[in-house]
Structures are given as C-alpha cells and as structure tokens.
C-alpha positions in Angstrom: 0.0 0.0 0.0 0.9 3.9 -0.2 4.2 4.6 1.8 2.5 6.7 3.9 4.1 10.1 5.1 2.0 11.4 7.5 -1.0 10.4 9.9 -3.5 12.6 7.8 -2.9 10.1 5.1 -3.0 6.8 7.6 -6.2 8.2 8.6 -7.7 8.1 5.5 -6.7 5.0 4.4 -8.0 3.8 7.7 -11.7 4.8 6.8 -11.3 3.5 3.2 -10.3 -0.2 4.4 -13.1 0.3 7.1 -15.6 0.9 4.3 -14.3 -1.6 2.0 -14.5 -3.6 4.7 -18.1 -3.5 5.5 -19.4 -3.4 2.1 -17.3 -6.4 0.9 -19.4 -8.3 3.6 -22.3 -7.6 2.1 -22.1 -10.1 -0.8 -23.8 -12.8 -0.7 -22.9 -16.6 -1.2 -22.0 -16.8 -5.0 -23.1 -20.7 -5.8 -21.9 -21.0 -9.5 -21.1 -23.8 -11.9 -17.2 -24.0 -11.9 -17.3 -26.1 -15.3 -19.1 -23.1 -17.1 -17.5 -20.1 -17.9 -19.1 -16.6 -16.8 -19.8 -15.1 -19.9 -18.8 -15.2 -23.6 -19.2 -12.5 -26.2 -18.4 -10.8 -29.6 -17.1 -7.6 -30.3 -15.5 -5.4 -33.3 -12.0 -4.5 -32.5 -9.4 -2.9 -34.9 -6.5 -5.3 -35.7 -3.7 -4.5 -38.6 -5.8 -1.2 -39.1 -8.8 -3.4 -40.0 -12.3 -4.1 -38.2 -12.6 -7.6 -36.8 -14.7 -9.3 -33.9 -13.0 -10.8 -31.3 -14.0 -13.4 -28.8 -14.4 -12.6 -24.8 -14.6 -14.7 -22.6 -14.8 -14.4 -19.2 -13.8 -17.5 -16.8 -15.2 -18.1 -13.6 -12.7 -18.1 -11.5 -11.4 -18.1 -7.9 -11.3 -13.9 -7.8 -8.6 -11.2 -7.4 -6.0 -11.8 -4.7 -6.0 -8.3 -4.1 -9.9 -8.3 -2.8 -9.2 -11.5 -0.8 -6.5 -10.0 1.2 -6.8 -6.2 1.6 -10.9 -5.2 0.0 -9.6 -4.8 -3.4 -9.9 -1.2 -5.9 -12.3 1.1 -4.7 -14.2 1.1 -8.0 -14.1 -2.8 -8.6 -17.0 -5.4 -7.8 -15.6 -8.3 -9.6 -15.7 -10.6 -7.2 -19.2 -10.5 -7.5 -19.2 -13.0 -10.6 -16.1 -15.0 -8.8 -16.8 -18.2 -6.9 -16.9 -19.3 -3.0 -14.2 -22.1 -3.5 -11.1 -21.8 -5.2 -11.6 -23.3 -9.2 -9.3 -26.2 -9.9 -6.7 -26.6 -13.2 -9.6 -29.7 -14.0 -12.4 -26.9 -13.8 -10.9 -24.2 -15.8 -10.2 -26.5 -18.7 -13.5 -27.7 -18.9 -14.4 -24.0 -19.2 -11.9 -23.3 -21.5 -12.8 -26.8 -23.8 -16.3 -25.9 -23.2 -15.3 -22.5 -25.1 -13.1 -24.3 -28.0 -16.3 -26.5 -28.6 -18.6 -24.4 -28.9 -20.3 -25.8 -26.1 -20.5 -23.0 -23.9 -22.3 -21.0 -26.4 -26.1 -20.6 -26.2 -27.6 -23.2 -28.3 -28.8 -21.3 -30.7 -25.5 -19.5 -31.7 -23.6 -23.4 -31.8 -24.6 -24.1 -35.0 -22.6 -21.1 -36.9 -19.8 -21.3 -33.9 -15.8 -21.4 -34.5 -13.6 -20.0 -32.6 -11.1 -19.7 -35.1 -13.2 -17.4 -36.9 -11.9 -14.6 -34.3 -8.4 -13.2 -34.7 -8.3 -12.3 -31.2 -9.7 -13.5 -28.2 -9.3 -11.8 -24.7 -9.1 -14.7 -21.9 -10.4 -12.9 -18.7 -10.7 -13.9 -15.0 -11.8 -11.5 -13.1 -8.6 -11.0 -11.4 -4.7 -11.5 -12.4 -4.4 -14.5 -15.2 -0.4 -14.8 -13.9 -1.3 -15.2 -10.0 -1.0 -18.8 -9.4 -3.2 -18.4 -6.2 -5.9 -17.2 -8.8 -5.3 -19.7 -11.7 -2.8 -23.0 -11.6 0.1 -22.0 -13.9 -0.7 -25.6 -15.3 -3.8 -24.4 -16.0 -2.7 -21.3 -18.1 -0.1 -23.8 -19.9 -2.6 -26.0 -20.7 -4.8 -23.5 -22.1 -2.2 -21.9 -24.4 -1.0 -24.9 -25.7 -4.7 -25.3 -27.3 -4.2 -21.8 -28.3 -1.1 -22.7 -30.4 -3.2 -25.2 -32.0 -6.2 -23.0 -32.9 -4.8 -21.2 -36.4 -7.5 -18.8 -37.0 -6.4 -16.9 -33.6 -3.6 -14.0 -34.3 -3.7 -12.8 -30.9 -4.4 -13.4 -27.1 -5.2 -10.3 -24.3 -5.2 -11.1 -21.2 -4.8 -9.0 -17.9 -2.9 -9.0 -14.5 -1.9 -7.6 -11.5 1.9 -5.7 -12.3 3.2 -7.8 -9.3 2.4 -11.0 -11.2 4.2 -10.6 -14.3 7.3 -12.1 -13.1 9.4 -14.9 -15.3 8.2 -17.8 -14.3 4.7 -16.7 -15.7 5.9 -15.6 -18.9 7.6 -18.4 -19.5 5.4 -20.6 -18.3 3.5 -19.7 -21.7 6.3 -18.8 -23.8 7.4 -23.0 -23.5 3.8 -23.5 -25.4 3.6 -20.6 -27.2 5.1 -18.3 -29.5 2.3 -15.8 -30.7 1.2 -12.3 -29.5 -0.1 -12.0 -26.3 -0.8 -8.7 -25.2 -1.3 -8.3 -21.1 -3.7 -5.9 -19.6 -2.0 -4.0 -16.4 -4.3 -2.0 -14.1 -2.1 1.2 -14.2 -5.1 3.3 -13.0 -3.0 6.7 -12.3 0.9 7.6 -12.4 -0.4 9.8 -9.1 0.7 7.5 -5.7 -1.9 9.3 -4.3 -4.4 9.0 -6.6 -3.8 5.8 -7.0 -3.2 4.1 -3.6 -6.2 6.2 -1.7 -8.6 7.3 -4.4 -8.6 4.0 -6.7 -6.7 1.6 -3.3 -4.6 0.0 -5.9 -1.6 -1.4 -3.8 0.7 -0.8 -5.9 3.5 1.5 -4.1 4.8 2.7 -6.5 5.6 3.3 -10.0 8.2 1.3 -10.4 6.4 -1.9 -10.2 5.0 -0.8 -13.2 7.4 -0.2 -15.2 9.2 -3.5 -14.0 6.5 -5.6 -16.0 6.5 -3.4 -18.5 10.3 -3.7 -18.9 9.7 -7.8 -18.3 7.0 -8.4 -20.9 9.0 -7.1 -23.4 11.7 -8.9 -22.6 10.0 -12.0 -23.6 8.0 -10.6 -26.4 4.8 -9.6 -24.9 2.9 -6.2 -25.4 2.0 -4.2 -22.3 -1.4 -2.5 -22.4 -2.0 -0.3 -19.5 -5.2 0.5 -17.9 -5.6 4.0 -16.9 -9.3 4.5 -15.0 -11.0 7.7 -15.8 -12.3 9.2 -12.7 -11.7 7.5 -9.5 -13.5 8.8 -6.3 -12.9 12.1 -4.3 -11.8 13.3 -7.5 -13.4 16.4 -9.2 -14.4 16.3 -13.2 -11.5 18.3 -14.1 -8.9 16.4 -12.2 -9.9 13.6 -12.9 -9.5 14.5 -16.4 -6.2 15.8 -16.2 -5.0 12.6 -14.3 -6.0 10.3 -17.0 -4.3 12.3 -20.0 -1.0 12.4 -17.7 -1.1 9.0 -16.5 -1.4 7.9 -20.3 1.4 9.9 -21.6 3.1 8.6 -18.4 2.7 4.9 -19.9 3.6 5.2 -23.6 6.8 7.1 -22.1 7.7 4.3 -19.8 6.7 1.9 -23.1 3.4 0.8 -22.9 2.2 -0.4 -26.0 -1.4 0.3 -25.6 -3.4 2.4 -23.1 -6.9 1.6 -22.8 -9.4 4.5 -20.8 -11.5 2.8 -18.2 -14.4 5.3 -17.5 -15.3 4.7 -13.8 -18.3 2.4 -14.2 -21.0 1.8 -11.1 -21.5 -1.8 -9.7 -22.8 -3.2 -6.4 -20.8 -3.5 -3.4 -18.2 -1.2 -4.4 -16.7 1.5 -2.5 -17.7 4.2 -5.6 -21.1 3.3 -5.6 -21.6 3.5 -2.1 -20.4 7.6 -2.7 -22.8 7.1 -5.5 -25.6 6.3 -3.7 -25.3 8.9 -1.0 -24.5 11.2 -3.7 -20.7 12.1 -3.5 -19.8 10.6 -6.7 -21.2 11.1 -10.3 -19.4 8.6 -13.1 -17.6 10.7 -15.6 -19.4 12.9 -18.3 -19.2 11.8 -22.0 -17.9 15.0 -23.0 -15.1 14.5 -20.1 -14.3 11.3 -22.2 -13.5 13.2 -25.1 -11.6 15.3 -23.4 -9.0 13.2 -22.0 -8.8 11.6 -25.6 -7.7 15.3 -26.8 -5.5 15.7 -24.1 -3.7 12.4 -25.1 -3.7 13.4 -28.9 -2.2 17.2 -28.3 0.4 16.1 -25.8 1.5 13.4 -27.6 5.1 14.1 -28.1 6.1 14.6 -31.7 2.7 14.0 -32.5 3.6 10.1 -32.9 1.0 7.3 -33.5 0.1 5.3 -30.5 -2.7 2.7 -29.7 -5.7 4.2 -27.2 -8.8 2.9 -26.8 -11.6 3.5 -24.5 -13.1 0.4 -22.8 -16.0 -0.7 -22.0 -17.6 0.9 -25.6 -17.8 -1.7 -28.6 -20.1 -3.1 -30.7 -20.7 -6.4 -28.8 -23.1 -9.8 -29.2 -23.2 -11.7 -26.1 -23.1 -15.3 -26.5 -23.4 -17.0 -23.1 -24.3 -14.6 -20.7 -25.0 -14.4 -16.5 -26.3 -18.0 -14.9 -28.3 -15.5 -12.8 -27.5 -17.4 -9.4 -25.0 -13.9 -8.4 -26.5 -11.0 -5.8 -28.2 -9.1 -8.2 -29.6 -11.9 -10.5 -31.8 -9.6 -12.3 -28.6 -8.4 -14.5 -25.3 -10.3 -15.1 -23.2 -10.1 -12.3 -20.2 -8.9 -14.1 -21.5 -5.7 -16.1 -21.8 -2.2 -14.2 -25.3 -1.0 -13.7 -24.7 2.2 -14.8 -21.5 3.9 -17.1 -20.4 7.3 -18.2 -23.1 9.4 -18.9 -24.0 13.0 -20.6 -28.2 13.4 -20.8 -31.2 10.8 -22.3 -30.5 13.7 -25.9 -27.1 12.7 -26.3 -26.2 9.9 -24.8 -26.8 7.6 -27.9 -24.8 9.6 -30.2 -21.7 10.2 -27.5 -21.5 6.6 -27.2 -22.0 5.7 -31.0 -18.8 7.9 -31.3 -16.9 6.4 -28.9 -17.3 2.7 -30.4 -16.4 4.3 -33.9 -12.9 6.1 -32.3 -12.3 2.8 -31.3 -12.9 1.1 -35.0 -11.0 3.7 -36.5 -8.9 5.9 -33.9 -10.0 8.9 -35.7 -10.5 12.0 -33.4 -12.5 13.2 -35.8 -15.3 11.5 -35.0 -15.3 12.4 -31.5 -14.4 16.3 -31.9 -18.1 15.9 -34.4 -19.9 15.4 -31.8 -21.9 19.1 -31.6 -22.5 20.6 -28.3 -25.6 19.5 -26.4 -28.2 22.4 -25.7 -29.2 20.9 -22.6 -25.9 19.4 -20.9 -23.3 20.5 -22.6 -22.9 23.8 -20.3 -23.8 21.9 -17.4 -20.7 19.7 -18.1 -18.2 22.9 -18.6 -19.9 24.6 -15.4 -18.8 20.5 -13.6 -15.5 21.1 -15.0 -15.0 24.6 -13.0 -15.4 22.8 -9.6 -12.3 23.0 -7.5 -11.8 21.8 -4.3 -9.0 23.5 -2.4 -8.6 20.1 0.3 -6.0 17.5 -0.1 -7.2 14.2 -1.3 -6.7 12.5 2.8 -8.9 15.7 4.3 -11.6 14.8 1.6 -11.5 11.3 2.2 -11.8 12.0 6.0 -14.3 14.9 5.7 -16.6 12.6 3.4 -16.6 8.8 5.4 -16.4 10.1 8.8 -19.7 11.5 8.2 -21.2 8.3 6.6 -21.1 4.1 7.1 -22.4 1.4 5.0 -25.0 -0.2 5.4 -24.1 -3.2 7.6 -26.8 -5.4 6.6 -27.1 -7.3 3.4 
C-alpha cells in the first residue's frame, strides 16, 4: 500500500479499508457452476488497421487476490461473478474446452460457432491471469498450448496484476507458445496518491510498473496499461487531467497500448456507495472526449500510439450471466450504470466512442456538436475545485457516513 508520510494520510486509508471492509461483507454466497465459464461475447476491435470481432470470454474463477487479502480497488466489484471455493486446473479447462467446442455458447448461436473465426480472443478472470493463487500456472499452460493449435487466432489479451508478471509466468507460456499476447495491467494513475487512496490499488509505486512493463517485453509480450478515468474524491477536471498524464506517463515508460477505463457503477463497491449517498457522479461523455484530446495534443512529436476506451464496442453476447450472483436480475459482471451525458445525447456520444475505437480517428469524437441541454452543465462541472488535499476529503466525506451493515 501507499508509503505513507504522515498520519492525515493513515487516517484516511484507515476509513477506506473500514468501508471496504463493511461493504465487501455484504455479498452474498455466490453458488456458480465451476465447469461453465461466466460469460462469452463478440465484439468489433481494430486489428492490422482493419475491423474484426474478437471473442471474450470471461472464466469463472477463484477472484482477485488483491480483494481476498486487503478489499480490493475502490471502484471494482468483480468478485461478484467469482466463486466461494477456489476453481481447480480440471475446472478451468472444462471452461476453457467448453469455449473451444462451442459448447458453452447458447444453443442457438452453436450451430454457426468457431472460434477460429476470431483473430483475437481476450481470456479474462476477473482478477490477475499470472497469479498462481488465482489460476494453476498448469492451467494457463494447458490452455495456451490449445491456443497454439487454434490457427485462425492472431492474438491473445489477457490482464494482470503488475506484481504477477514475473518470469516464471511468462515463460510458463512462452514454452507453449510463440504468438502475440498482449497483457492488460491495471495502471489506474501515475499519481501515488491517486492511485493508492482514491482508486486503493496497492501498488507502491511506479516502479512496479514499469518493471513488468520492462519484463513483458523482454520475452516478447505487449504491455497494455489501464488507466481508470475518474476515481473517487476526485473532481471532473482532475480527474481528467489525471487520466491524459497517466497515459502519456505509460507510452513514455513503453506501454504499447493504453486503454481508458471510464469509472463504471456496480454493487458493493466503495464508488457506488459515494454514489448512492451522492458524492460521486461517473464521468461525463464529453469529459471522455476530453481526456482523448488531451492524449492526442500532448503526444510528443505528435507520434501514433494505440488508445482505446473500454467498455464501448459493438458487442453480441453469446453465453451470458447464470443469474444465481447477488443481483440476478442483471449479469453479475456488467456495471449498472457507465459514463453518462443526458437521455438527448447519450446515444450519439456513445456511438462515437465505439467508432474512435474502429477507426482511432478524433474526428469522430471532436463531431460530436455541443448539447443544448448538458453541454454547459458539463463545462460549469469542469469549473469545480476543491482547495482540500485528497486524505482531508477522504476523512471529511466517510467520517460523516457508514455502509449499510446489513445485506
């Protein structure tokens, strides 16, 4: 966690574990099928400078180490869709088998079903693919070695914790596989503040970072960094001009891709607690924009880099939510509620931002016309300052408030 320097700053990090703590109780048993993976779907992605769908699928898996031992990020609910008993190698390749078959596929997509049809697949868990307290490393072996085998796929994404991107995991697949593999890293903001109280990361610092970074290239990997847009106690403006710097940070350091995670509401997480007593609002469309222009005009020498903005893509879901997870109404791993401008412009903001990310053009976003009846609401939400450090607003907003401890 955050070296911390002074007792302002223990303070605060005291009330955010304390909240994390209670709300984290607050799930319910999650009874799922270990042999069926959590969800499977199809979405346009831009490979080679073409359009192509690509294949998701989420496992279900044992959940993030980081939420088992210290509450997890501030903004994340995964665990939600994770299981009550760790999932054994046996069970994740009957998930992943289930996936090459078509199998786990609703029945009436099996028909038409190959995954070789999809140059890329991102192979999700929930948590860090490379923690072996997550997912057996003989799991993940096993699992790329059918990937070798499958031709039509050109490359795999998959995501982890920095700490876990050591060289055992590497080359744990690199023994079974040659191809690209491109690993997700949950940068969230070059800020230690920022990062280790607003988004409570555990990450102490950068340089942990940069390490994997500096190791997946080593043995051929691409790094794509995560950089969330908008973590709590942050105001609009900040929060833009955190994510813009925290992406320039990464293609500095060598990051092949950066991918803008708009903060995103789900269930027993610390931001939509703030949400619900209203001290948090997810980030405006237009502020989505904006840190997309930031990234573009800083850019140094103007250079060509890969950004995206997730969570925004054409998509067809093929196997979807066994509905058994606290909130069984909705899948149990999608937000309930994501960036957001006003019901007149929502539809075309978020048609933009799934064409940027078909065509990287900024064009598309800067066409978007000013809303008459949010537009100036946004630019007056971009004014707000707040003169406090991060640990007095922290301190000045949980004091005041508790979860509920009931479920």
């Amino acid at each position: 966690m955050l070296m911390i320097k002074t007792p302002i700053q223990q303070k605060a990090l005291n009330l955010i574990n304390c909240h994390l703590s209670v709300i984290r109780k607050q799930v319910a048993s999650r009874r799922f099928d270990h042999n069926r993976v959590a969800e499977i779907e199809i979405n346009e992605f831009i490979y080679e400078g073409k359009v192509v769908d690509r294949i998701m699928v989420v496992l279900r898996a044992t959940g993030c180490a980081h939420y088992l031992s210290g509450n997890g990020c501030s903004m994340c609910a995964h665990y939600d869709g994770t299981t009550d008993r760790p999932v054994t190698k046996k069970e994740y390749l009957a998930q992943w088998d289930s996936v090459v078959s078509g199998k786990a596929v609703e029945e009436k997509y099996q028909k038409n079903f190959d995954i070789n049809n999809y140059p890329i697949v991102c192979l999700y868990n929930l948590g860090s693919l490379f923690c072996p307290c997550e997912v057996p490393p003989k799991a993940v072996k096993e699992i790329f070695r059918s990937i070798n085998t499958l031709t039509g796929i050109k490359k795999t994404i998959v995501e982890s914790r920095a700490e876990y991107v050591t060289q055992e995991a590497l080359k744990n697949i690199r023994e079974v596989y040659s191809g690209v593999v491109e690993v997700g890293i949950g940068l969230e903001s070059s800020n230690d503040e920022v990062r280790e109280l607003c988004h409570h990361k555990n990450m102490p610092n950068l340089k942990v970072f940069e390490n994997a970074v500096n190791l997946l290239h080593k043995y051929d990997f691409k790094a794509l960094a995560y950089v969330n847009q908008k973590p709590i106690f942050l105001t609009e403006k900040e929060a833009v001009d955190d994510a813009v710097k925290t992406a320039l940070y990464a293609y500095k350091i060598g990051a092949d891709a950066v991918s803008i995670e708009p903060t995103s509401l789900q269930n027993h997480s610390l931001t939509d607690f703030l949400h619900n007593i209203n001290a948090y609002r997810v980030p405006w469309l237009w502020s989505v924009r904006e840190v997309v222009r930031g990234i573009y005009k800083n850019l140094p020498n103007k250079k060509k880099v890969d950004i995206r903005i997730g969570g925004y893509f054409e998509e067809e879901v093929l196997s979807g939510s066994q509905g058994v997870a606290p909130g069984a109404d909705k899948n149990e791993i999608f937000p309930y509620e994501t960036s957001g401008n006003c019901r007149h412009c929502n539809n075309r903001n978020i048609k933009a931002i799934k064409q940027f990310n078909k065509t990287l053009s900024l064009k598309v976003l800067d066409d978007q016309s000013e809303c008459p009846y949010c537009y100036k609401i946004w630019e007056t939400a971009m004014k707000v300052k707040d003169s406090r450090s991060i640990p007095i607003r922290i301190i000045d907003t949980l004091e005041v408030s508790a979860p509920n401890h009931g479920n």
